[in-house]
FIMARTOR-130964 format. One line per 10 residues: number of its first residue (from 1); their letters; for each residue x, y, z of C-alpha. Coordinates in steps of 0.1 Angstrom, whole numbers, plus 2048, in hexadecimal, padded with zeros to 3 digits. Layout:
NUM) A) X/Y/Z  ...
// end
This chain:
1) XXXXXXXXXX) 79F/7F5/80E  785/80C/813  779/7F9/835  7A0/7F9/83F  79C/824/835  77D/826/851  78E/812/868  7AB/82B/867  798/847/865  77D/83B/886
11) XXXXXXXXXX) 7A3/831/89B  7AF/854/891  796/867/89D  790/850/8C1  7B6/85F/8C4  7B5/881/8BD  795/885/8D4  7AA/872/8EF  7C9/887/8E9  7B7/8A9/8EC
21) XXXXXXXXXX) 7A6/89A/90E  7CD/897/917  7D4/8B8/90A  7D6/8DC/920  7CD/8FC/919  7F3/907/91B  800/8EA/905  7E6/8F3/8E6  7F4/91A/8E7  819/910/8E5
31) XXXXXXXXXX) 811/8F8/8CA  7FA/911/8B5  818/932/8BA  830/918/8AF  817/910/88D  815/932/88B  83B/937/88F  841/926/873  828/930/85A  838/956/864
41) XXXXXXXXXX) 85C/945/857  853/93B/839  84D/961/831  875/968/839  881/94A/82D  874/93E/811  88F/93A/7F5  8A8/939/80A  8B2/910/812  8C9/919/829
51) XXXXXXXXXX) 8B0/92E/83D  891/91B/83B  8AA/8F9/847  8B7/90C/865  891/919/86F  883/8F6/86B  89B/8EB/87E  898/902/89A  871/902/89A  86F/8DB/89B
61) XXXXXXXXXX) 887/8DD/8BD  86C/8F6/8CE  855/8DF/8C2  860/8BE/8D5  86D/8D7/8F2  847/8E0/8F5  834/8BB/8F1  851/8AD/909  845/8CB/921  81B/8BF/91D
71) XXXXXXXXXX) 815/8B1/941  803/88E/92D  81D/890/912  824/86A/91F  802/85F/91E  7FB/870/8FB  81A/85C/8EC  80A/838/8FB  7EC/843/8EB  7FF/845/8CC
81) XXXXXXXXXX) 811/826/8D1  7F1/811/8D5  7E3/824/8B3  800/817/8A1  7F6/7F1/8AE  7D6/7FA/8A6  7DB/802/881  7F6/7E5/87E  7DA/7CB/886  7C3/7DA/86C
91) XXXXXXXXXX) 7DF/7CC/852  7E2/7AF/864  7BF/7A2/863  7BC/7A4/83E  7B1/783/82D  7C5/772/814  7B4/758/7FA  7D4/74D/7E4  7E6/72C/7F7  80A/72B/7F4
101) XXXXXXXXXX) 821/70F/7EA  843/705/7E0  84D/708/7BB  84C/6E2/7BA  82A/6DD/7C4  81C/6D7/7A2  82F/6BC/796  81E/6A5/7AC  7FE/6B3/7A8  7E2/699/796
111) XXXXXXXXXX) 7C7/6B1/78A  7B4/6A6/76F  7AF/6BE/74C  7CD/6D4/75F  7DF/6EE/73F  7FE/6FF/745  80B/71E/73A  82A/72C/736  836/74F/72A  830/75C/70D
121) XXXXXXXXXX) 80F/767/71C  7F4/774/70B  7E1/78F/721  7ED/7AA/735  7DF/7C9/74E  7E2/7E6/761  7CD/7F4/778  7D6/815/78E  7BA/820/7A6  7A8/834/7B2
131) XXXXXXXXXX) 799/83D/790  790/861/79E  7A0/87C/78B  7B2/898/7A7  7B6/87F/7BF  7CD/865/7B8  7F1/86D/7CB  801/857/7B6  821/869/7A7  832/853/793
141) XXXXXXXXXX) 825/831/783  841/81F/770  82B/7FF/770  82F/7E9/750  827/7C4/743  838/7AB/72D  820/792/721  83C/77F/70D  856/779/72C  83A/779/741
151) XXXXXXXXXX) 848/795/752  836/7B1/76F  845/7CE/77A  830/7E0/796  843/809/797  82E/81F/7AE  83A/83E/7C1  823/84D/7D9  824/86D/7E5  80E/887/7FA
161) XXXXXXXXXX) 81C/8AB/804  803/8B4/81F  80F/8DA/82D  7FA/8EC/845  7E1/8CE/846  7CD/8CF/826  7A8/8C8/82F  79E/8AB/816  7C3/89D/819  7BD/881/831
171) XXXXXXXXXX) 7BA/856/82B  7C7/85B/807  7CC/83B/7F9  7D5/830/7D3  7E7/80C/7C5  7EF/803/7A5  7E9/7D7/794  7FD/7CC/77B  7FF/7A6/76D  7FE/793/752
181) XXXXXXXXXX) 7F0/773/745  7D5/75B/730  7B7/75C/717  7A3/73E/721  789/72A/714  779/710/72A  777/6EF/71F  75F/6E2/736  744/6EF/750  757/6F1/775
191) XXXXXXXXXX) 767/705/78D  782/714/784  7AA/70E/798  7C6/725/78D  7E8/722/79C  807/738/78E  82A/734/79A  838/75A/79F  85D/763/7A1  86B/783/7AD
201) XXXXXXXXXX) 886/795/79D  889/7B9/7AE  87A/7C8/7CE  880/7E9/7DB  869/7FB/7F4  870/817/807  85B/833/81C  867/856/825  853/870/839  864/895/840
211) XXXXXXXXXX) 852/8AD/859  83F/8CA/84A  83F/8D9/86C  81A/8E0/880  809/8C3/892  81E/8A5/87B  80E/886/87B  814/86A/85D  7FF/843/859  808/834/83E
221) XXXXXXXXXX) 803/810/837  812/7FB/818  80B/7DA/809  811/7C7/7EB  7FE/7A8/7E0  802/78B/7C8  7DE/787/7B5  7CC/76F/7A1  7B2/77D/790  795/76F/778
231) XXXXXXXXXX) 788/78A/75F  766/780/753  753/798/73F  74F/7B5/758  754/7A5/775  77C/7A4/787  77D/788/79E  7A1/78B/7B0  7B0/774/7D0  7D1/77E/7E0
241) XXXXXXXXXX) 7EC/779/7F5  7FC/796/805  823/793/804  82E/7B6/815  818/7CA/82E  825/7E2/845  815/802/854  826/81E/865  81D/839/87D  82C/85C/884
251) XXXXXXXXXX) 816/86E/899  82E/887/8A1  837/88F/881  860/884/886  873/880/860  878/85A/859  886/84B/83D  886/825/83A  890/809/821  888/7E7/825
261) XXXXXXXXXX) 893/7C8/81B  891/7AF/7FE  875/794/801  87B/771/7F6  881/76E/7D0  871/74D/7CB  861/741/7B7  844/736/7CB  826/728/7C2  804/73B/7C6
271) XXXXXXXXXX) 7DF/729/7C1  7B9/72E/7C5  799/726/7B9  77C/739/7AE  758/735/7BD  741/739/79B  743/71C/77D  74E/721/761  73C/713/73E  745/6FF/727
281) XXXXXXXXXX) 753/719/70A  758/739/720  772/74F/71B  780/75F/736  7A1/76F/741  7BC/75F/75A  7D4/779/765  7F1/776/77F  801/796/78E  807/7A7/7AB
291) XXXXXXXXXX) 7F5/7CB/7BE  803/7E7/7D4  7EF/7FA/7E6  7F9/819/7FE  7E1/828/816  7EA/849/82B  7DC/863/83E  7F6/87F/843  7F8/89F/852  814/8BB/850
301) XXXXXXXXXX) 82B/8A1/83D  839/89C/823  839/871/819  845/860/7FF  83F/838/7F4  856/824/7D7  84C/801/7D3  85F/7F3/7B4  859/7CF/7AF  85C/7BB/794
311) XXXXXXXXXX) 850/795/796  851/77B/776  833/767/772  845/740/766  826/72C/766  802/725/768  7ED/70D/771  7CA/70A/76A  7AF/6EF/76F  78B/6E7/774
321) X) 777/6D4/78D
// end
């Protein structure tokens, strides 16, 4: 995540230094009177809906009036288009450790010393990052377990109000992990294979992004993971498969407002293995879950994220070689 922030942050700035080669003298007036404009309104409108509504509305029409009128205004929105690719590919590239198989594939597999598990379950956890107090833009975290059904709900709403362009509002990023899972002891030395077999019961993820008016610009990239993660001691050893990843860009600050729709239900069968032995007698913890994670860098918007997904872990598998 935080190489996927400096990517962002190094595209970002290659664009606006293109974009203001692009820009004239005459274009960067009309859009500062029109910032100013509308900083002016909010002194005559403010507590009146009605008012403020019909300003916005009017002030965001002399704003497209006036980029439609920049003589590169074409050129600028290609630029734009290829930053969009740009930031998509970043998602795209990410490496995925966990190997996916159908719900059956288990019943013909011959691993020796293999224990199953079914629900109840016997661990749990929730991790929200970052851990940095007065900077997390989480909102809303609903997340929850249920060792005993085996049950993982993942709750997270996302938000960032960005007015005026905050300085030390940009690449804000947060997630939240929630799973649930095993105490295990291992009965041998060996490296250690964990599958789980992961069921979805509810998904619901939807962005929306309003214009705060000035130079409105939204990125903001979601994904959500399952994981399989080995807690020993200190250490957090997690391999994933990314299930949902989408990024969008609004770099000219238009409202959008987008729901999208169900993934597979399953249940599906997730595996991996784990580079360090274990010994003989060494507890450890198995845990199955699944991660969101939203990354953004807004300015003059107002964005909000819901991902609300609940998954049932039915089984795992967990062997030594």
């Amino acid at each position: 995540m935080q190489e996927r922030t400096q990517e962002i942050a190094r595209l970002r700035r290659v664009l606006d230094d293109r974009v203001r080669g692009l820009m004239t003298d005459d274009s960067r007036t009309k859009l500062a009177e029109l910032r100013s404009a509308w900083a002016d309104s909010l002194a005559t409108t403010i507590g009146d809906p009605a008012a403020m509504a019909e300003t916005r509305a009017k002030l965001l029409a002399e704003k497209r009036a006036a980029l439609l009128k920049i003589p590169n205004y074409h050129a600028i929105h290609k630029l734009q288009q290829e930053f969009s690719r740009d930031c998509q590919r970043l998602t795209d590239h990410r490496k995925d450790r966990l190997r996916v198989h159908p719900k059956t594939w288990a019943e013909s597999l011959d691993a020796f010393g293999m224990q199953t598990f079914e629900p109840p379950f016997t661990a749990s956890d929730i991790v929200e990052f970052p851990d940095i107090p007065g900077t997390d833009p989480i909102s809303s975290n609903q997340s929850a377990t249920s060792p005993p059904q085996g049950l993982i709900i993942n709750d997270v709403t996302w938000h960032d109000d960005n007015t005026f362009g905050e300085i030390n509002d940009f690449n804000r990023w947060a997630g939240c992990d929630v799973s649930v899972g095993i105490d295990f002891v291992a009965p041998s030395s060996g490296f250690l294979n964990v599958a789980i077999s992961m069921k979805n019961l509810v998904n619901q993820i939807w962005v929306r992004g309003t214009d705060n008016f000035g130079l409105s610009s939204a990125n903001l990239s979601l994904d959500h993971h399952i994981f399989v993660r080995l807690v020993r001691g200190d250490q957090r050893v997690t391999s994933f498969k990314t299930v949902f990843s989408q990024t969008w860009v609004q770099l000219e600050g238009d409202d959008f407002n987008l729901t999208f729709p169900p993934i597979p239900a399953g249940p599906a069968v997730f595996a991996t293995d784990f580079a360090d032995a274990l010994h003989a007698g060494e507890k450890v913890q198995i845990l199955g879950g699944c991660e969101t994670v939203i990354h953004a860098d807004v300015t003059d918007m107002d964005c909000t994220a819901r991902v609300n997904m609940w998954w049932q872990l039915q089984k795992l598998w967990v062997w030594l070689s």
